[in-house]
DRENSETI-176836 format. One line per 5 residues: number of its first residue (from 1); their letters; for each residue x negated, y negated, z of C-alpha. Coordinates in pm, whole numbers, plus 32768, in hexadecimal, padded with zeros to 4 digits. Layout:
# DRENSETI-176836
NUM) A) X/Y/Z | ...
END
This chain:
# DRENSETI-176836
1) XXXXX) A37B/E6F2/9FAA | A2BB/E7D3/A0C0 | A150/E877/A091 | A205/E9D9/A01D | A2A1/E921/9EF2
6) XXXXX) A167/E87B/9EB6 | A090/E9A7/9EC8 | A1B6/EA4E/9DD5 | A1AA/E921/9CEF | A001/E961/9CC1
11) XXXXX) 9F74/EA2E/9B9D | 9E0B/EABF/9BA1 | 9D0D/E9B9/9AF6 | 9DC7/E893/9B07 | 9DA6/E789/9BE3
16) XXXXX) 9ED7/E6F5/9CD5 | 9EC4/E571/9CB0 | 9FC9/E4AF/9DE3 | A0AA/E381/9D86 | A190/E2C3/9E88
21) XXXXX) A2C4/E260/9E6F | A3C7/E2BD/9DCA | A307/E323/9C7A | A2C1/E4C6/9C55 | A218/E52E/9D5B
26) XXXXX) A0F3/E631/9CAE | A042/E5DC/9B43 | 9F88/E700/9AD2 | 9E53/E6A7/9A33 | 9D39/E79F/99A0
31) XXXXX) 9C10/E7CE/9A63 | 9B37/E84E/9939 | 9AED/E7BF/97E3 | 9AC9/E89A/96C6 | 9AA0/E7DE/9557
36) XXXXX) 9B4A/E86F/9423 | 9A19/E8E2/9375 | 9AC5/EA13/9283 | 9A4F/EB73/9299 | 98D1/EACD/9355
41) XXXXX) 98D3/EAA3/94F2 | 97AE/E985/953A | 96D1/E895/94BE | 95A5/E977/944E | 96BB/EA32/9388
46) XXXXX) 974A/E936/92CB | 95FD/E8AC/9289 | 9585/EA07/91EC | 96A5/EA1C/911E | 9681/E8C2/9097
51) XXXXX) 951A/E90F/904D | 95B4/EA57/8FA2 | 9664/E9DE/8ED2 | 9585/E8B9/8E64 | 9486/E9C9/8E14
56) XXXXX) 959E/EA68/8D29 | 95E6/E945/8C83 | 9475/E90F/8C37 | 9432/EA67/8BD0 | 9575/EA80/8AC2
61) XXXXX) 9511/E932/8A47 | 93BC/E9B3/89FF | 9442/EAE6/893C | 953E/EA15/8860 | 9419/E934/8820
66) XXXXX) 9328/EA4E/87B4 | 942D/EAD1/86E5 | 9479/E981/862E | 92DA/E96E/8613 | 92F9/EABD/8563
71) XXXXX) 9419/EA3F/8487 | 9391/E8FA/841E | 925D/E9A9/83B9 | 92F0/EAA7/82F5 | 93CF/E966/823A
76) XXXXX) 926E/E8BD/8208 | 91DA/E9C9/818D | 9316/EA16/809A | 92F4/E8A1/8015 | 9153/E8E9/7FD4
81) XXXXX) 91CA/EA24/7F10 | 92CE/E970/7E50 | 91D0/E852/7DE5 | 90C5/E95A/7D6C | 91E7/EA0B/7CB2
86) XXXXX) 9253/E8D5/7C25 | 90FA/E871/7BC3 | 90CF/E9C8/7B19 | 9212/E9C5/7A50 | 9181/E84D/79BB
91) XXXXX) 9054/E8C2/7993 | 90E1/E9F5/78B1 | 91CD/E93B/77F4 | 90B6/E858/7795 | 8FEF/E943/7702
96) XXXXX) 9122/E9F5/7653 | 9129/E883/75A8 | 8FE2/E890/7507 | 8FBC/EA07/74EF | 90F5/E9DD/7402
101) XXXXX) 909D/E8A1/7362 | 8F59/E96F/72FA | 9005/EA7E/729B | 90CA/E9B0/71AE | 8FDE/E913/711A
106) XXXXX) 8F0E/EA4F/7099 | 907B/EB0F/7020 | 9055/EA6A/6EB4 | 8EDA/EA91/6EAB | 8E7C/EBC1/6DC3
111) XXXXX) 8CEA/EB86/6E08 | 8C43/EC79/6E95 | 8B8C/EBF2/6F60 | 8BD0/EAB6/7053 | 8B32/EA11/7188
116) XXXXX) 8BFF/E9AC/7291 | 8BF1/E944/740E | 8D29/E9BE/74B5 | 8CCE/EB28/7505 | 8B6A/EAC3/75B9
121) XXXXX) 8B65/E949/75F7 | 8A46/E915/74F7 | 8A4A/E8F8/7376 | 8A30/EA7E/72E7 | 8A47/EB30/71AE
126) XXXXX) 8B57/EC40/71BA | 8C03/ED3A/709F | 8D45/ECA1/703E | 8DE2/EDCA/7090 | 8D5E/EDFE/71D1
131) XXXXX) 8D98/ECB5/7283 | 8F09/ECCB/71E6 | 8F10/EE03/72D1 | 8E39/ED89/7417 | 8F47/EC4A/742C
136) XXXXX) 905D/ED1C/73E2 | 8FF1/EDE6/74E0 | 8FB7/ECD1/75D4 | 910C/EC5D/75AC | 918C/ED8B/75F6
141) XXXXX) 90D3/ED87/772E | 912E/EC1D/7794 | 92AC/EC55/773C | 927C/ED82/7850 | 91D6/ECBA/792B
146) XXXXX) 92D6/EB99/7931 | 93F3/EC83/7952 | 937A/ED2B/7A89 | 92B8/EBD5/7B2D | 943F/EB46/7B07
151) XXXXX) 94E1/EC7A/7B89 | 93EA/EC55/7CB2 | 9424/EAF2/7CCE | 95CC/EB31/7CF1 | 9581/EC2F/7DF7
156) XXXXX) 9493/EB3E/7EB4 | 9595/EA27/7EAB | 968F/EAE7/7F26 | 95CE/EB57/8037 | 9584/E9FB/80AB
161) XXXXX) 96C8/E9A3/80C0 | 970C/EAD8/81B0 | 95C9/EA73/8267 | 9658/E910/8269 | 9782/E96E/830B
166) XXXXX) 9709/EA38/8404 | 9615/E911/8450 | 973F/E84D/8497 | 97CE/E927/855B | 96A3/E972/865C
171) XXXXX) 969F/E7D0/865D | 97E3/E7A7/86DA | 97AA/E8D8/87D4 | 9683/E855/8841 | 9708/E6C5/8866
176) XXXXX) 9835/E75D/8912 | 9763/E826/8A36 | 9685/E6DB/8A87 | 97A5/E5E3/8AA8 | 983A/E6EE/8B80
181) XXXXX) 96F2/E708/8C44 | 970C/E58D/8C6A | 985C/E58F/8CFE | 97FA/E68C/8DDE | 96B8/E5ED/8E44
186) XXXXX) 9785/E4B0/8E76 | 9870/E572/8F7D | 9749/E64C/9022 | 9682/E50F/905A | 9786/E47E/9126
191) XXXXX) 97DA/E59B/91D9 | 965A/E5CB/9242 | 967B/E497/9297 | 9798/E49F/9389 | 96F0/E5D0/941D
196) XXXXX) 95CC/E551/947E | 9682/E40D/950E | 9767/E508/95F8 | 9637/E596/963E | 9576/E485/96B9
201) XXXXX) 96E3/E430/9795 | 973F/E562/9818 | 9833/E64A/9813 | 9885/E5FC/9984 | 98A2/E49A/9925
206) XXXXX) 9993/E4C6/97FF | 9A58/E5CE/98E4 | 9ABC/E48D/99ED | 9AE2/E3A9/98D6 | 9BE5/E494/983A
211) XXXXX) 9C9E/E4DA/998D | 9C8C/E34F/99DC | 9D1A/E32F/9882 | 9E3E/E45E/9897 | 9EAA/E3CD/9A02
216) XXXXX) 9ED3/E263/9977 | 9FB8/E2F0/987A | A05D/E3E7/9954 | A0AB/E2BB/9A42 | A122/E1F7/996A
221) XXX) A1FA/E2E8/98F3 | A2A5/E322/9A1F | A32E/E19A/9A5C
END
C-alpha cells in the first residue's frame, strides 16, 4: 500500500504504528489519555467533589443527630412527667384511703364534739358537724384531682408512644446515613488513593503503558 493510502488511512490524534509482513499494515492507537471521571475533567476536580460530598455527608448526619438529641429528650422528659404523675395519682389515692376511713368512722358519732388528726396532721378538737363537712369536702376534691391527674396521665402515655415512634424513626434514619457514609468513605479512600499513585507516575507514563498495552493486543489480534 503506497504513502497516499497511508496518509488516507490516518485520522487526526491517533498515532500510525508499522507491522511487517503479511499482518495489517496500520494499527491506530490514541495518542491522548483521558480517564472516565463523570461530569469532573482532572485530578483537583475529582478531589473537590470527593471532599464535597464528604462534607455533605457530615453535615446531614449532624442534623439527623440533633434532631434525634431533640427527640430523645423530649421522650426523657415525657417518662420524668409520667413518673411525677404517677407519683401524684398514689399519693391521692392514699389519702382518699384515710380521708374516707375517717370519715367513716365519725358517720355514727352523734357527739358534738370530737378530736381528730386527719384534717391537720396533729390531734384536734373539731364540731362533729364540721369535720363531717371539711372531709367530705376533701374527698370531693381528691376524687377531682384523681380524675384529671389520670386523664393527664392517658394523654402523656399516649404521647410517649408517638414520641417513641418518631424516636425510632430518626434512629433508623440516622443508622442508615452513617453506614452509607461508610461505604462511601470505603470507595473515596481508594479512589484518593489511586489518584495520588497516578500522580506520583504520571500521566505520560500511564499514556505509553496503555499504548504498549493496546498494540500487544492489537497484534495479537491480527495473527
Amino acid at each position: 500500500m503506497g504513502a497516499a493510502s497511508a496518509s488516507s488511512r490516518s485520522i487526526p490524534g491517533e498515532a500510525i504504528v508499522p507491522f511487517a509482513g503479511a499482518r495489517p499494515t496500520w494499527l491506530k492507537v490514541p495518542t491522548t489519555l483521558e480517564p472516565y471521571t463523570g461530569e469532573v475533567d482532572g485530578e483537583d476536580e475529582v478531589l473537590r467533589i470527593i471532599a464535597m460530598r464528604r462534607r455533605h455527608f457530615q453535615y446531614r448526619i449532624s442534623k439527623l443527630q440533633d434532631a434525634l438529641d431533640e427527640v430523645e429528650k423530649d421522650y426523657f422528659g415525657l417518662i420524668s412527667h409520667r413518673e411525677r404523675l404517677s407519683k401524684m395519682i398514689a399519693a391521692a389515692y392514699a389519702r382518699r384511703a384515710v380521708a374516707a376511713a375517717e370519715f367513716e368512722a365519725i358517720r355514727p358519732y352523734d357527739g358534738a364534739k370530737i378530736d381528730s388528726s386527719v384534717v391537720h396532721g396533729r390531734r384536734q378538737l373539731f364540731a362533729t358537724k364540721e369535720l363531717r363537712e371539711m372531709l367530705s369536702s376533701e374527698l370531693s376534691q381528691l376524687d377531682g384531682s384523681i380524675t384529671t391527674l389520670r386523664s393527664i396521665l392517658l394523654e402523656t402515655m399516649n404521647e410517649l408512644d408517638k414520641v417513641q415512634e418518631k424516636m425510632k424513626q430518626q434512629q433508623t434514619l440516622l443508622k442508615e446515613r452513617k453506614a452509607a457514609f461508610v461505604v462511601f468513605e470505603r470507595a473515596q479512600t481508594r479512589r484518593e488513593r489511586l489518584l495520588a499513585i497516578a500522580s506520583r507516575i504520571g500521566t505520560d507514563y500511564l499514556l505509553r503503558c496503555f499504548q504498549v498495552r493496546a498494540g500487544r493486543r492489537c497484534a495479537a489480534h491480527a495473527f
